[in-house]
N, C-alpha and C positions, 0 to 999 in steps of 0.2 A: 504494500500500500504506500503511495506516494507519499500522503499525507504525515506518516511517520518515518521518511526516509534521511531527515537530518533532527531527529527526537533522538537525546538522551535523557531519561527518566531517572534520577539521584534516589535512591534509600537510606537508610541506616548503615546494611549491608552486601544493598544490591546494588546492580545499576545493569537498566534494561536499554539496549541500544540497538538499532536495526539491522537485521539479518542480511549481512551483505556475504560477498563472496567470500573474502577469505575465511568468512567460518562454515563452510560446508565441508570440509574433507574432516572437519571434527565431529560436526553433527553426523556427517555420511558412517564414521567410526561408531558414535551413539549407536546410531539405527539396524547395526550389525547385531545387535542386543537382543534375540529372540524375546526375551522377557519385556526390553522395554517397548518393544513391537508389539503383542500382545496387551501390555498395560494401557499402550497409545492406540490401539489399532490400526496401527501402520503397515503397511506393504514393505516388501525390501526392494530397495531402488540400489540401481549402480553409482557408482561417484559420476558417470555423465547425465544421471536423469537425474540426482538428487542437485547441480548445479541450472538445469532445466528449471525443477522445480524451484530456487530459491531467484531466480528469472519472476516466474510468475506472479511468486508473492510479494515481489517488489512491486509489479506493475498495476496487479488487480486491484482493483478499488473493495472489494469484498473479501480481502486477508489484511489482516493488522499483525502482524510477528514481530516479537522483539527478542530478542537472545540476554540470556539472563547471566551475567559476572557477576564473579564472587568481588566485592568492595576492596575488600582488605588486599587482596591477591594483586587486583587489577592497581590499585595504590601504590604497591609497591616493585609491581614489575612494569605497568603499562600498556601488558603484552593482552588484547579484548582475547585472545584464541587459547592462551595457557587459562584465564583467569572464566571461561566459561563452562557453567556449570547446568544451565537448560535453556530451558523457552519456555513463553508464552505466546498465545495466540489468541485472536478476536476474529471469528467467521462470520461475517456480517450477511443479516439471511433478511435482503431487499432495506434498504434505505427507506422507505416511506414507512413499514413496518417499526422500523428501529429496532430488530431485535440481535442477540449477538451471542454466539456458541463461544464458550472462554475452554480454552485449554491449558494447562500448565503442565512440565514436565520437569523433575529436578533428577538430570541423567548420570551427575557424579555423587556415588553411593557416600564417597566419603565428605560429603556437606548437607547429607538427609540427616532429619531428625531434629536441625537448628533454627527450624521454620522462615528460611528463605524462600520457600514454596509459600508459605501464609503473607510475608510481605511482600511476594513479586505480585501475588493475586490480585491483594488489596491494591497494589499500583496499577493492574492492569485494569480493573472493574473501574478505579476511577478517570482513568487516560481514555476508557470507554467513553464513560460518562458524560466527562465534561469534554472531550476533544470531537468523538464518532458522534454523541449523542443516542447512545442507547440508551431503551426505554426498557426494553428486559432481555435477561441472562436468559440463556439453558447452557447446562453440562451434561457431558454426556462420557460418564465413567465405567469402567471395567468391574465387574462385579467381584471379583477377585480383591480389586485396588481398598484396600478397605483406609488406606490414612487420606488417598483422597475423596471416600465418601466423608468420611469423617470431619476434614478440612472445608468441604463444599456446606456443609448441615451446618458447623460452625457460621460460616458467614451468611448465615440466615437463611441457602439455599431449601426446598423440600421439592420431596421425590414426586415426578410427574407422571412414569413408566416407567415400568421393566422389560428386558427382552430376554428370554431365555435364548433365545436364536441366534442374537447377537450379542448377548452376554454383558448386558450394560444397563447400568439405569440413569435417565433423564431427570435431569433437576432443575428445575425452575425458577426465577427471582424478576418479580416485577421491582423498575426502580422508581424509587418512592423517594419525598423530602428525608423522610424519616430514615431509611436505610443508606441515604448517599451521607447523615448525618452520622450515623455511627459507624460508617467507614471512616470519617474522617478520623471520630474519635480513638478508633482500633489503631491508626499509623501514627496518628499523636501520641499516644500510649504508648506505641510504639519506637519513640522517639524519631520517628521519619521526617516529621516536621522539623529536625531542626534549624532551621533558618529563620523560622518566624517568630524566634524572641530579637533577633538579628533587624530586624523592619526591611528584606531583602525580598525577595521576587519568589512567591508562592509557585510560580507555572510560568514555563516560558519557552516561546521558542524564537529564532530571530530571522527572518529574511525581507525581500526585497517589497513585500507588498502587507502590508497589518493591520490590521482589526483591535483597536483599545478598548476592551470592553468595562476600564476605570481605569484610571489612570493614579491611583495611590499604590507605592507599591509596600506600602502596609498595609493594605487591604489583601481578600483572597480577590485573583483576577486573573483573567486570562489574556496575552497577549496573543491572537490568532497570527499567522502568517502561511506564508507561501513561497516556495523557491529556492533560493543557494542560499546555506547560512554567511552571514555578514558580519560587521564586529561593529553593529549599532546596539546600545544598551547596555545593563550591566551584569555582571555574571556569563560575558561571553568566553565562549570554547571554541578555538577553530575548526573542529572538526565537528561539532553537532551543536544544535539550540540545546537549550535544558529543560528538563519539570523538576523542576524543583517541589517536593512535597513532600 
């Protein structure tokens, strides 16, 4: 998805950046994972259709993918291909509908368990939210995957269907004032917000055309844009806008 193609998304612990080429012979590695094929319901693809497919997902307007690094790694080496540890994704099913299938995958066994997967989530439902404009979730988990039925139920998700055929159950989240309020409050908690005892930029990203939707930036706000990131405003990166959240 274009629209996320110069986002990078700041956490606590994460930072979710777009799926570009040089990380597909990693993910291609991932996907060799019988297990994590089965947990994702994934096909096995070769390194030339899995570089095909991350083609597509740049282009289509109806894939949002971001590759999930580990903070601290990526901190200290730089390196986005050593320091990644999965993805997420947003399958946007019809724009008038607003509605959007959320995936998440945390494919390096040794940073499960530290709930990187809970705070990539909460970034991604809200990059949803307030960026895509979804109005409701479904997931669509492996019957087997029981920490992310678990992690989905947590975040307020409930079960919509079952498939024994397909071996997965459907989870549902209408977004509400009320549920986009206590996401917030789950990454504040979470310390993800810290920037905003700071009076620094809630969500941002920079290019050549933008939408001020308020202009304090101690307020919460969105700054929209479009195009090649630039080094107008502040908190700039040369290589990607930020969300700061």
């Amino acid at each position: 998805m274009r629209l996320n193609e110069n986002s990078k998304i700041i956490g606590k612990n994460v930072y979710l950046v777009p799926y570009r080429r040089e990380h597909v012979p990693k993910y291609h590695q991932w996907m060799t994972n019988e297990e994590l094929r089965k947990l994702t319901a994934s096909e096995p693809l070769t390194l030339e259709e899995e570089y095909e497919m991350q083609k597509s997902w740049h282009s289509d307007e109806d894939k949002c993918t971001f590759i999930i690094l580990n903070k601290a790694k990526f901190d200290e080496t730089s390196n986005d291909v050593d320091s990644m540890i999965g993805d997420t994704n947003i399958f946007i099913q019809g724009m008038k509908e607003a509605k959007g299938e959320i995936e998440i995958m945390i494919a390096e066994e040794s940073v499960r368990g530290k709930k990187l997967g809970w705070e990539s989530a909460i970034l991604m439902l809200l990059y949803g939210i307030l960026y895509i404009g979804i109005k409701s979730y479904e997931a669509k988990i492996c019957l087997t995957n029981v920490i992310s039925i678990q992690m989905f139920k947590k975040l307020g998700f409930e079960e919509y269907s079952k498939s024994e055929v397909f071996q997965e159950i459907t989870f549902k989240k209408d977004v509400s004032t009320k549920w986009n309020n206590w996401l917030q409050e789950q990454y504040k908690l979470n310390g993800i917000s810290s920037l905003e005892s700071q009076g620094k930029i809630k969500i941002l990203q920079f290019g050549h055309d933008s939408e001020v939707l308020t202009t304090s930036v101690d307020e919460w706000f969105v700054l929209r844009v479009h195009g090649v990131a630039d080094s107008r405003g502040p908190g700039f990166e040369s290589r990607w806008g930020q969300m700061f959240v």
